[in-house]
Structures are given as C-alpha cells and as structure tokens.
GUTIRO-726022 format. One record per residue (C-alpha): x, y, z. Coordinates in Angstrom, 1 decimal, decimal comma, padded with zeros to 4 digits. Layout:
N
<node><px>X</px><py>Y</py><pz>Z</pz></node>
...
***
This chain:
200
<node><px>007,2</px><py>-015,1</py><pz>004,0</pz></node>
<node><px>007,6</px><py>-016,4</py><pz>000,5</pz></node>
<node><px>009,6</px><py>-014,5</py><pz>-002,0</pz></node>
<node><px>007,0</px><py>-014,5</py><pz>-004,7</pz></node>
<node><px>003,9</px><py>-013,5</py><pz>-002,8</pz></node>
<node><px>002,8</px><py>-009,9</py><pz>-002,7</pz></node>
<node><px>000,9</px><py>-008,3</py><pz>-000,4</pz></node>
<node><px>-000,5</px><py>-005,9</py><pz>-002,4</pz></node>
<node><px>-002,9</px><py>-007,5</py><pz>-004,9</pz></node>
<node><px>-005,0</px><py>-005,7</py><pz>-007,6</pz></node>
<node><px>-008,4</px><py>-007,2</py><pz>-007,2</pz></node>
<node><px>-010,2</px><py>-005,7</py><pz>-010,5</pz></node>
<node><px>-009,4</px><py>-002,8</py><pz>-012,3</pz></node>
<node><px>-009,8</px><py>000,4</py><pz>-010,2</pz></node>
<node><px>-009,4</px><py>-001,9</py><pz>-006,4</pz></node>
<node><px>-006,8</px><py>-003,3</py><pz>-004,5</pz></node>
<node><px>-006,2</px><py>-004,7</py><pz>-001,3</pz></node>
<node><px>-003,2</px><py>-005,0</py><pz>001,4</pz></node>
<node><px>-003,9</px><py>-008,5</py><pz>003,2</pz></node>
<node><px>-001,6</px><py>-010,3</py><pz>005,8</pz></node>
<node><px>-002,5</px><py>-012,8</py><pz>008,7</pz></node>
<node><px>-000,5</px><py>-014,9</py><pz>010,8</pz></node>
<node><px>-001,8</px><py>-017,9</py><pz>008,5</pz></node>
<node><px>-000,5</px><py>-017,4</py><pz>005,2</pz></node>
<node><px>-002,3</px><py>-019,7</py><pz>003,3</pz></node>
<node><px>-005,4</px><py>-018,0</py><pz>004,6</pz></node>
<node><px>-004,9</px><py>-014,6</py><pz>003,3</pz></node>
<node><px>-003,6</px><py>-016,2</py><pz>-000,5</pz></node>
<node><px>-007,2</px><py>-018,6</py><pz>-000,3</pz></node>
<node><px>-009,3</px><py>-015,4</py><pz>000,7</pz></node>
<node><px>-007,6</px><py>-013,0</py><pz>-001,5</pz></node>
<node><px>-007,8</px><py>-015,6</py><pz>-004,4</pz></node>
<node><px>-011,4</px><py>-015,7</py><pz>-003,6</pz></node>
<node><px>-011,9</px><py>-012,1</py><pz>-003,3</pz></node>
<node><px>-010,4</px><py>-011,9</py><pz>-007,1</pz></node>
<node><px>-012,5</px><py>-014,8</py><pz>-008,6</pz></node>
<node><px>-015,6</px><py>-013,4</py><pz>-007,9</pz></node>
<node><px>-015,3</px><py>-009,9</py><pz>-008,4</pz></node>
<node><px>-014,2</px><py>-011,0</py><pz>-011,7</pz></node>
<node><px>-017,1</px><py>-013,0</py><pz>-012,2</pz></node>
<node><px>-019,5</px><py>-010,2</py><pz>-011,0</pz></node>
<node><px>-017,7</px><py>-007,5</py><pz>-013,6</pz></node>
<node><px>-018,7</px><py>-010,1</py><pz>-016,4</pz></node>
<node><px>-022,4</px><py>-010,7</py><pz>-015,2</pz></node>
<node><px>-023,5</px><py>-007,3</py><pz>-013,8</pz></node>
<node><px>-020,6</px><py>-005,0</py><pz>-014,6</pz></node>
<node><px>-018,9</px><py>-004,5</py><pz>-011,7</pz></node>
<node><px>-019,1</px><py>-003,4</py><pz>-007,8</pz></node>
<node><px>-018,5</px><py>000,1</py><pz>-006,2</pz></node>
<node><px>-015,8</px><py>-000,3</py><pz>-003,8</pz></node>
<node><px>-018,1</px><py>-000,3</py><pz>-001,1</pz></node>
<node><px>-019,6</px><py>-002,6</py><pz>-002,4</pz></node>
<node><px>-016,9</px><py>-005,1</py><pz>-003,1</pz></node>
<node><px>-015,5</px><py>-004,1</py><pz>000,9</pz></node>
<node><px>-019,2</px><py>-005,5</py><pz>002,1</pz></node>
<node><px>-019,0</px><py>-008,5</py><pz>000,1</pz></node>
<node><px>-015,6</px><py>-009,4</py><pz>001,7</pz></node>
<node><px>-016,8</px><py>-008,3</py><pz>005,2</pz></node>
<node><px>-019,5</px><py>-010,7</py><pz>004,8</pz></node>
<node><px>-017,5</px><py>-013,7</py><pz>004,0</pz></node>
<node><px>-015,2</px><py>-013,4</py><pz>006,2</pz></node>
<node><px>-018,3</px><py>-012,9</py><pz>009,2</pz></node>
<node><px>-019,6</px><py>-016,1</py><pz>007,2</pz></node>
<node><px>-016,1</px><py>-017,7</py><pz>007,7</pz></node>
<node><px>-015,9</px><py>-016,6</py><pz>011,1</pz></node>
<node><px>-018,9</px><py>-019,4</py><pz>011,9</pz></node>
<node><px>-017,6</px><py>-022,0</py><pz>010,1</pz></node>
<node><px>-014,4</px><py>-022,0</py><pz>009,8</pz></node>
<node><px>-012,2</px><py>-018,7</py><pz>010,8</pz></node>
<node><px>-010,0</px><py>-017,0</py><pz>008,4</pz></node>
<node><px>-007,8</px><py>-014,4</py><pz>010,2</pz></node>
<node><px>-007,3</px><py>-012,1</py><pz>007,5</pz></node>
<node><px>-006,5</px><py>-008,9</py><pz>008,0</pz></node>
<node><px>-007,3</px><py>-006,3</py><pz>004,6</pz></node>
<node><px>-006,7</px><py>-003,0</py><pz>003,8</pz></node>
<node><px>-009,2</px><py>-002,6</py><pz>000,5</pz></node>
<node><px>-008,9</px><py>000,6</py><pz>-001,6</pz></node>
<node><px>-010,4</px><py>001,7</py><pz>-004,8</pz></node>
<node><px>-011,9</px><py>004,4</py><pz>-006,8</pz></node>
<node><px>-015,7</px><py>004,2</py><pz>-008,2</pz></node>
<node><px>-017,3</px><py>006,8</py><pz>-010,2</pz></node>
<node><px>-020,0</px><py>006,8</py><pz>-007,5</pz></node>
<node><px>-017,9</px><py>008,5</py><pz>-004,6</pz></node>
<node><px>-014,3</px><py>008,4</py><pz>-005,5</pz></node>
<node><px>-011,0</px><py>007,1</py><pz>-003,6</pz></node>
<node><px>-012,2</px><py>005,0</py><pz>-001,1</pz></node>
<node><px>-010,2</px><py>002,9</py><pz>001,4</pz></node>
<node><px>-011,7</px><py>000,6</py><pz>004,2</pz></node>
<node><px>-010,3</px><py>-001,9</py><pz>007,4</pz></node>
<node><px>-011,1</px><py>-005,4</py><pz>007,7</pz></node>
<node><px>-010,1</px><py>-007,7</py><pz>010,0</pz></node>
<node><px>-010,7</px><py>-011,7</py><pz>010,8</pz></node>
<node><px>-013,6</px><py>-010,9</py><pz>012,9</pz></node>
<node><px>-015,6</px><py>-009,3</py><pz>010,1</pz></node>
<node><px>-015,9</px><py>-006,0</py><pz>011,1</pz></node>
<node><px>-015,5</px><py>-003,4</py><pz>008,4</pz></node>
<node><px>-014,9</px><py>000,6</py><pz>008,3</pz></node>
<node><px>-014,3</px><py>003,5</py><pz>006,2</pz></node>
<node><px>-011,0</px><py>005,1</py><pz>006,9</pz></node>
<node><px>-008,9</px><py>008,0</py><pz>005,6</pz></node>
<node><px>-005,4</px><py>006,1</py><pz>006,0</pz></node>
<node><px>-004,5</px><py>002,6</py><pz>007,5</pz></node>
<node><px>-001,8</px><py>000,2</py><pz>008,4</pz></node>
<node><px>-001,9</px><py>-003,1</py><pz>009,6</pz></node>
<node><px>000,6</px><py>-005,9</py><pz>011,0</pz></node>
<node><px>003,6</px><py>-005,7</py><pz>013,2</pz></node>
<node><px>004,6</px><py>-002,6</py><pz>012,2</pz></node>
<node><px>001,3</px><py>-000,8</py><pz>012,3</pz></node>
<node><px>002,2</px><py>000,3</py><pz>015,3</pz></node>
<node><px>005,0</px><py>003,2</py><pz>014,1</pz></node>
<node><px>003,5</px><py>004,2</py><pz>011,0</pz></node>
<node><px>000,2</px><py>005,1</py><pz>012,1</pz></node>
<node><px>001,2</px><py>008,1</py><pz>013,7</pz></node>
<node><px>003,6</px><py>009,2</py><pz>011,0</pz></node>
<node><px>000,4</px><py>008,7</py><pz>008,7</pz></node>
<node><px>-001,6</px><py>010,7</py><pz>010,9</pz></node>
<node><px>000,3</px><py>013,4</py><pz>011,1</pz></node>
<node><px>001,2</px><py>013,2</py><pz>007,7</pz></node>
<node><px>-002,0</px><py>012,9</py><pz>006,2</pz></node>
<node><px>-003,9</px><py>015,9</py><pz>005,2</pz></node>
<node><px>-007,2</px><py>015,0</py><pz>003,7</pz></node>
<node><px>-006,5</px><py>016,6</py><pz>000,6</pz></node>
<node><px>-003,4</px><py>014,6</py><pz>-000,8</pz></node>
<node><px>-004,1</px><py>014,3</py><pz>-004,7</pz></node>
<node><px>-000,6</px><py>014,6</py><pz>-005,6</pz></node>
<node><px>001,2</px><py>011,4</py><pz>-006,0</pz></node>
<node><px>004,5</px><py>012,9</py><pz>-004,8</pz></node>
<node><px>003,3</px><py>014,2</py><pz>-001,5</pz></node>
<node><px>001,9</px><py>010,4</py><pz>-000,6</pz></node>
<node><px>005,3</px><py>009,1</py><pz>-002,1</pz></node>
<node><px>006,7</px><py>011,3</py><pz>000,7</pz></node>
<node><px>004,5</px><py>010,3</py><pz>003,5</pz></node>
<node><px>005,8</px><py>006,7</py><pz>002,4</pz></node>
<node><px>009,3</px><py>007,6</py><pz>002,1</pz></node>
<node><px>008,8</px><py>009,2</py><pz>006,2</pz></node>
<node><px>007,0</px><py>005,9</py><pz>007,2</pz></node>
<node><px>009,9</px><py>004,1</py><pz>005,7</pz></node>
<node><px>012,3</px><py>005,7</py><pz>007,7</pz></node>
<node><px>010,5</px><py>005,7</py><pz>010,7</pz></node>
<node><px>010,4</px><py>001,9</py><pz>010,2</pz></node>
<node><px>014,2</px><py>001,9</py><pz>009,5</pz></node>
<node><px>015,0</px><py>003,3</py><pz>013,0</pz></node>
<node><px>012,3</px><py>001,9</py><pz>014,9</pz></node>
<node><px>011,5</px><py>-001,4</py><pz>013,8</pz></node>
<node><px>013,9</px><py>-004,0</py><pz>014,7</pz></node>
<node><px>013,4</px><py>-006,6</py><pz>011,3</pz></node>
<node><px>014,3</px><py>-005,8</py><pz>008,4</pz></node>
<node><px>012,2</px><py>-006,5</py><pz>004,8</pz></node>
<node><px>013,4</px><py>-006,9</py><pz>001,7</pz></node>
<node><px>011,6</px><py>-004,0</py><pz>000,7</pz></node>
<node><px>008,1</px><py>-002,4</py><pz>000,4</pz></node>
<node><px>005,5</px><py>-002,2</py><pz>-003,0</pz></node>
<node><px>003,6</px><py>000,8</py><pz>-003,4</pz></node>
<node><px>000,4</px><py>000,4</py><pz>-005,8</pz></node>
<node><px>-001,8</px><py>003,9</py><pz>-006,9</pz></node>
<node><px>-005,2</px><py>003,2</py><pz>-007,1</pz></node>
<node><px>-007,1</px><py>006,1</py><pz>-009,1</pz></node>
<node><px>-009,8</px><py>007,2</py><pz>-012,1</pz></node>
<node><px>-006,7</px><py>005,5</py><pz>-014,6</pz></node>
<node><px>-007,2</px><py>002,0</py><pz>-013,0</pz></node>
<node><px>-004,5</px><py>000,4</py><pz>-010,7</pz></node>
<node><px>-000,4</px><py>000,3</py><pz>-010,9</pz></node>
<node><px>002,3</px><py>-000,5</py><pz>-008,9</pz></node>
<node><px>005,0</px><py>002,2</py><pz>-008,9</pz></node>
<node><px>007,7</px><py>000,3</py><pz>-007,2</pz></node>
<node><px>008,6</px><py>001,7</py><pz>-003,9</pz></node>
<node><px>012,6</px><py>001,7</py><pz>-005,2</pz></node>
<node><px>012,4</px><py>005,5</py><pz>-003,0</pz></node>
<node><px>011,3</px><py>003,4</py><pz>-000,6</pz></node>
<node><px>013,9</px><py>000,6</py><pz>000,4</pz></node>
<node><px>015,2</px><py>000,4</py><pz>003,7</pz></node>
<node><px>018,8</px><py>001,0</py><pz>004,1</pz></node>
<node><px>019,1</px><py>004,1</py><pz>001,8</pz></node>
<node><px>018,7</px><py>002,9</py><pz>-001,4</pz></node>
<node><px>016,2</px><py>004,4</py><pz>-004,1</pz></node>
<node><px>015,3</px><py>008,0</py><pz>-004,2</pz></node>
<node><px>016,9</px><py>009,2</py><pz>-000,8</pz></node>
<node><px>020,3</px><py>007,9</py><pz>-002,3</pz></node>
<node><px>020,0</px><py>009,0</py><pz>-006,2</pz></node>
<node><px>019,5</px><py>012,8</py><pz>-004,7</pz></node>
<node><px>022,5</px><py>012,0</py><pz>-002,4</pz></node>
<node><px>024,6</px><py>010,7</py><pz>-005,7</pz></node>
<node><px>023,0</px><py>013,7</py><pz>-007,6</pz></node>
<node><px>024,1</px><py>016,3</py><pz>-005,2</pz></node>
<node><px>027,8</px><py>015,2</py><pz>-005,0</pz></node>
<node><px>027,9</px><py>015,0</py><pz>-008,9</pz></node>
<node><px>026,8</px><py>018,5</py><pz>-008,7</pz></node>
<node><px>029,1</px><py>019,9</py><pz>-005,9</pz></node>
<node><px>032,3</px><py>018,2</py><pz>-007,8</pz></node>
<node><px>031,2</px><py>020,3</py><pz>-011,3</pz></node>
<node><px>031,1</px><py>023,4</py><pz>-009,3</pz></node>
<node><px>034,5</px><py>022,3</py><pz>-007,5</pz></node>
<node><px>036,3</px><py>021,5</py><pz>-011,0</pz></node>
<node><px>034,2</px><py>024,5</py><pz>-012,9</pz></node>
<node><px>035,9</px><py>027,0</py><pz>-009,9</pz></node>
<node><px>039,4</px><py>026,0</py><pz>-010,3</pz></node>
<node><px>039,3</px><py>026,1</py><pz>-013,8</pz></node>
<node><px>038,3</px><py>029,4</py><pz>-013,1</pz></node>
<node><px>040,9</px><py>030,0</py><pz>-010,7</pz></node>
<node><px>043,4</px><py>028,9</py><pz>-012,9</pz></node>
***
C-alpha cells in the first residue's frame, strides 16, 4: 500500500470513515467521492445526519454494484445532534448496518473478538477505547503474521473529528507501552540511588 494514503479519512466535520478493498484505486475514487459531495450538501442544505450520509454511500455503491462494481469495504462513524455517536458497516455489495464496534480486512479476524469482549456499550472515556486499541494491537502483534508500519486512530465526537496518533499503538513496543516501561526504570533507579544515599 502506498506510504501516503490513509485509511482513515475525515469526511466532513463530525464523520469519518475506515475504507480498504483489494482495489486501491477503488476505495481512494469512492472515498474521494464520498467527501466531494457531502461537502457540497453541507454548503447547499447544511449537512447530513450520519445516517444519512451511511445511506447515501450504501446507495452508490448498490448503484455501482450494477454498473460497474466498486469493492469497497467502509467502516463510517460520526456524531449528529440527532442521535449521537454512530458507527455503520458497508461493504461492496451495498449492504449497510448499524453496529456498536467493527473491523474489517485481513486482520478483522483477531480483533473482533478482543473488541467484543472489550467493548462495553458505555465507553465515553477516551482512555478506556485507547486501551481496547492498545489490546487489539497486541493481539495483532502475536497473532498476525505481517507487520504494518503502524496504526492511526481518529476520535470522532460533539468537538468534530481528530486524529490522535496511535504512537501507544505501534507494533513492536513502541509508544505508550514503552514510555511506562522507560518511566518505571527511571523511577526504580531514583529509589535505588535515594536508598544508598540513605545507607551511606
């Protein structure tokens, strides 16, 4: 996959989406799409609910699926003031559903049930789904045989969307996991010297 293309892509101000296929250029054109003209329906009508937007895309890519198939696979999230965080499934054959937590892709397949038995309902705090990220992540560093340069993490809520990074989350225990580890041997070697100064 090319370096420079993200997989996470902020599609208006409060919705993203998660999008990978086996055809690349696929996914960019549809995702591209998806972007122009919810841009261009915030300017003439002032936006769409997330569900909403999720239809619109199910319905081109059912369109697309008579003409000329697009296998794009989409994870699409967002917050509305309507009904809140919202995430839904699409896939290339233009069938669409609500879910509480997805995956998709080759690795879909070991994360999903560290998500589900991770996931709550009720997760509002950013750090417990930075956790269940950080657990998926090491499931997919002992399980999964490829390796990725590393994973992007976006928070979708009331403020809009941002991507936090996912430095915590890098395979190959760099980030968080290894800033406590440096943290707590900096703080076992100041109680070492502190006790033979003591000692002394």
């Amino acid at each position: 996959m090319e370096g420079g293309y993200k997989k996470v892509v902020q599609l208006d101000d409060t919705l993203a989406a998660a999008a990978s296929g086996p055809k690349q250029g696929d996914v960019e054109v549809f995702v591209d799409w998806l972007q122009r003209v919810l841009c261009l329906k915030r300017m003439t009508s002032g936006g769409l609910t997330v569900s909403a937007a999720a239809s619109l895309a199910r319905r081109q890519l059912a369109q697309d699926l008579r003409r000329r198939p697009m296998d794009v696979n989409m994870l699409l999230g967002g917050w509305d003031k309507v009904r809140g965080a919202q995430l839904y499934w699409l896939d290339g054959m233009g069938s669409l559903q609500p879910i509480p937590f997805g995956a998709h892709g080759a690795a879909s397949s070991f994360v999903i049930s560290v998500l589900d038995k991770g996931h709550r309902g009720d997760e509002t705090e950013l750090r417990d789904a930075v956790r269940l990220m950080r657990d998926c992540v090491a499931q997919l560093s002992t399980r999964y045989l490829v390796r990725g340069g590393g994973f992007q993490m976006m928070v979708v809520d009331a403020r809009g969307c941002r991507d936090i990074g996912c430095g915590e989350c890098v395979l190959g225990g760099e980030g968080a996991g290894a800033q406590d580890g440096a943290a707590e041997e900096q703080q076992q070697q100041q109680q070492r010297r502190h006790l033979s100064g003591v000692d002394r």
